[in-house]
C-alpha positions, 0 to 999 in steps of 0.5 A: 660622777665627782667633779673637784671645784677649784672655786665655789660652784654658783649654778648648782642650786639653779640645776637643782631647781631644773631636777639635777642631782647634785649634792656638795661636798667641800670642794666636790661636786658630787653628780648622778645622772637624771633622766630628764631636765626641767626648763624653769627660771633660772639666774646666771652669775657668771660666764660659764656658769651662764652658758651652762645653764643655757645648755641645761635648759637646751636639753630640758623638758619645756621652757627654760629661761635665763636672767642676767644673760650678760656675763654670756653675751660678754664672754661668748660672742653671738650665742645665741645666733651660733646655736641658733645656726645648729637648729637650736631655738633660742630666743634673746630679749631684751 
């Protein structure tokens, strides 16, 4: 999969960490498909960044935890209670 940046991608070192396949290219992206995720420490720098790291971390093996959830809880409005509400399990601390 190929995805075209239109700003710089902050978060592909944090999946990279987490066992994604992402190399860059310019402004590209260039994605291929792993078979599992592994939870990590991971860091957000941004809204959607964040969120996607979350959701990174939902679907990988182990525990994942994410530093600087505050752009999240800024942007989206009771997170981690939504996907609490959808059986997910999401822990928020302080």
């Amino acid at each position: 999969m190929k995805i075209f940046l239109k700003t710089d991608i902050n978060i592909h070192g944090e999946l990279i960490r987490m066992g994604a396949k992402i190399n860059i290219e310019g402004k590209t992206a260039i994605i291929k498909g792993v078979r599992k995720l592994y939870g990590t420490n991971v860091k957000a720098t941004d809204l959607r960044g964040g969120a996607a790291l979350v959701l990174a971390g939902i679907m990988a093996k182990g525990t994942t935890t994410v530093d600087n959830i505050e752009y999240i809880l800024r942007g989206y409005e009771g997170f981690d209670r939504k996907l609490n509400n959808l059986g997910i399990e999401i822990e928020k601390r302080d």
